[in-house]
C-alpha positions as CSV (number, residue, x, y, z in Angstrom):
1,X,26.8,-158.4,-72.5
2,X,27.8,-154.7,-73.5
3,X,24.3,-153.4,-72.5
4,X,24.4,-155.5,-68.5
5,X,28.1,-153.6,-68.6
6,X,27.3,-150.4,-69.5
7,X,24.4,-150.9,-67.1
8,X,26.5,-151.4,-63.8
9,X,29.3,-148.8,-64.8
10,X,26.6,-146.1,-65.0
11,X,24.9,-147.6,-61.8
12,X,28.1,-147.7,-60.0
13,X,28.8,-143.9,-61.2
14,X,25.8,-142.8,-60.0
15,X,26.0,-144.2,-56.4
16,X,29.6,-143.0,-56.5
17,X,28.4,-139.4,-57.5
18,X,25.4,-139.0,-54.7
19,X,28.0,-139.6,-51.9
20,X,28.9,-136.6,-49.9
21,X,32.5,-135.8,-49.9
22,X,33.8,-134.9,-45.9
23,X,37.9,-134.4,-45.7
24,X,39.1,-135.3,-42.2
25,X,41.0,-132.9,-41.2
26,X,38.5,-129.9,-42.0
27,X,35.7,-132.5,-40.3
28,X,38.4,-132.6,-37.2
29,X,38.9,-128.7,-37.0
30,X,34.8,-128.1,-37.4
31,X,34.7,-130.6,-34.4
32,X,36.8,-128.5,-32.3
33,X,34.6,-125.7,-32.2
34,X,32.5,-126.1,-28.7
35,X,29.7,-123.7,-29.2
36,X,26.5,-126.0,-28.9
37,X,24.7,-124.3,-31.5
38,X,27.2,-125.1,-33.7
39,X,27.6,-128.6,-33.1
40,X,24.0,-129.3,-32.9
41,X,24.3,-127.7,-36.7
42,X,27.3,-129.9,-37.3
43,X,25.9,-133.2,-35.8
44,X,22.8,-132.8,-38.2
45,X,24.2,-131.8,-41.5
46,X,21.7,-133.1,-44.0
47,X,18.7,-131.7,-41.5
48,X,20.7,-128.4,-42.3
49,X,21.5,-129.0,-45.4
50,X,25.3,-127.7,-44.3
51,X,28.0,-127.6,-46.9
52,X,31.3,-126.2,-46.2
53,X,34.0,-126.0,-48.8
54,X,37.3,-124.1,-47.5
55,X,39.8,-123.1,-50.0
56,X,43.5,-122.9,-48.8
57,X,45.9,-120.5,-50.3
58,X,49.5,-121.4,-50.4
59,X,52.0,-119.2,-51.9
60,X,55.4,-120.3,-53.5
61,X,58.9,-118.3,-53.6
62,X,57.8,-116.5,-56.2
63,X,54.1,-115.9,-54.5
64,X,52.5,-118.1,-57.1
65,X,49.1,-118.9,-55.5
66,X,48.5,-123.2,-55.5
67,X,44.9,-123.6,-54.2
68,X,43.9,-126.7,-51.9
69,X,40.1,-127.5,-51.0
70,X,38.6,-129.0,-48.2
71,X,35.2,-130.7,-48.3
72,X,32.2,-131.2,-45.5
73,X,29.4,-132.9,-46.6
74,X,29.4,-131.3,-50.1
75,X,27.0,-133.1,-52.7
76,X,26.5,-131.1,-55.8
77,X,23.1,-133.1,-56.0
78,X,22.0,-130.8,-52.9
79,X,23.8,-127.7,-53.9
80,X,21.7,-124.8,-52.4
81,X,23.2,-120.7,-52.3
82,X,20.1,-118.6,-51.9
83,X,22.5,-115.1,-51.7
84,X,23.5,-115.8,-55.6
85,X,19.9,-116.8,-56.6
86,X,19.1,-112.9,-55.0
87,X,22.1,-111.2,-56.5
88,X,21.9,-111.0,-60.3
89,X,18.0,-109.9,-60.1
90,X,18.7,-107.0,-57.7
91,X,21.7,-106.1,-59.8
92,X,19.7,-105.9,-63.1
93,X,16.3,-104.2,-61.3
94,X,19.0,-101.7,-59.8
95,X,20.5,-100.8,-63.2
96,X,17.3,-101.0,-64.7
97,X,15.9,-98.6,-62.1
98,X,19.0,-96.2,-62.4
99,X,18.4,-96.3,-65.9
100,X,14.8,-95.1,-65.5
101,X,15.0,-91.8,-62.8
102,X,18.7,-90.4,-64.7
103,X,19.1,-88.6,-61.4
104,X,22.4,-86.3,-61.7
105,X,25.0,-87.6,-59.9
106,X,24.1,-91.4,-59.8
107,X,24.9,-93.6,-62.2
108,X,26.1,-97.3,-63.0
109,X,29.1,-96.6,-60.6
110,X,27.1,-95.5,-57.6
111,X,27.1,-97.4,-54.5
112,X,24.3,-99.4,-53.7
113,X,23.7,-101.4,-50.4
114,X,21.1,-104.5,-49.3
115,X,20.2,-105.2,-46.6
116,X,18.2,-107.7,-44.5
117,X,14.0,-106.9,-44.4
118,X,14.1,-107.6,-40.5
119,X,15.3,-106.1,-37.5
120,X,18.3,-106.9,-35.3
């Protein structure tokens, strides 16, 4: 009886888990936007793979932030951020290339900019 139990409660996690969470009122202010691009992205999320989360910042009297998140179509089964993934390797390989010419003048401070490899 314990193992049929444990069964369904892990079951019913599961299913409960692989939903994709959508708050209505950030669904209702995406919907206002009437660029057709953009709704042909919004109408066809999973296609897309779109995942918005927007982070509201309320301040009290004192100007403590309280933070308040809004969800479209956000499963962290299909959690996909390319830019991170790129981020951390170009940061070391930069540092580790800095390290290597000890130019004078540049060092771990220096300003350093990416860009896209196509044109405009």
């Amino acid at each position: 009886m314990k193992k049929i139990f444990l069964f369904i409660f892990i079951t019913v996690s599961c299913a409960l888990h692989a939903q994709h969470k959508t708050d209505v009122l950030l669904q209702r202010i995406l919907l206002k936007n009437t660029d057709s691009l953009f709704q042909a992205v919004l109408s066809h999320p999973d296609e897309y793979r779109l995942q918005i989360i927007y982070t509201q910042i309320n301040r009290d009297k004192n100007n403590k932030p309280s933070f308040t998140n809004y969800y479209f179509n956000v499963d962290s089964l299909f959690y996909f951020n390319p830019a991170s993934t790129v981020k951390l390797p170009l940061a070391a390989l930069s540092l580790e290339k800095l390290n290597e010419i000890k130019m004078p003048g540049i060092n771990k401070f220096t300003s350093l900019q990416f860009d896209s490899a196509y044109q405009r």
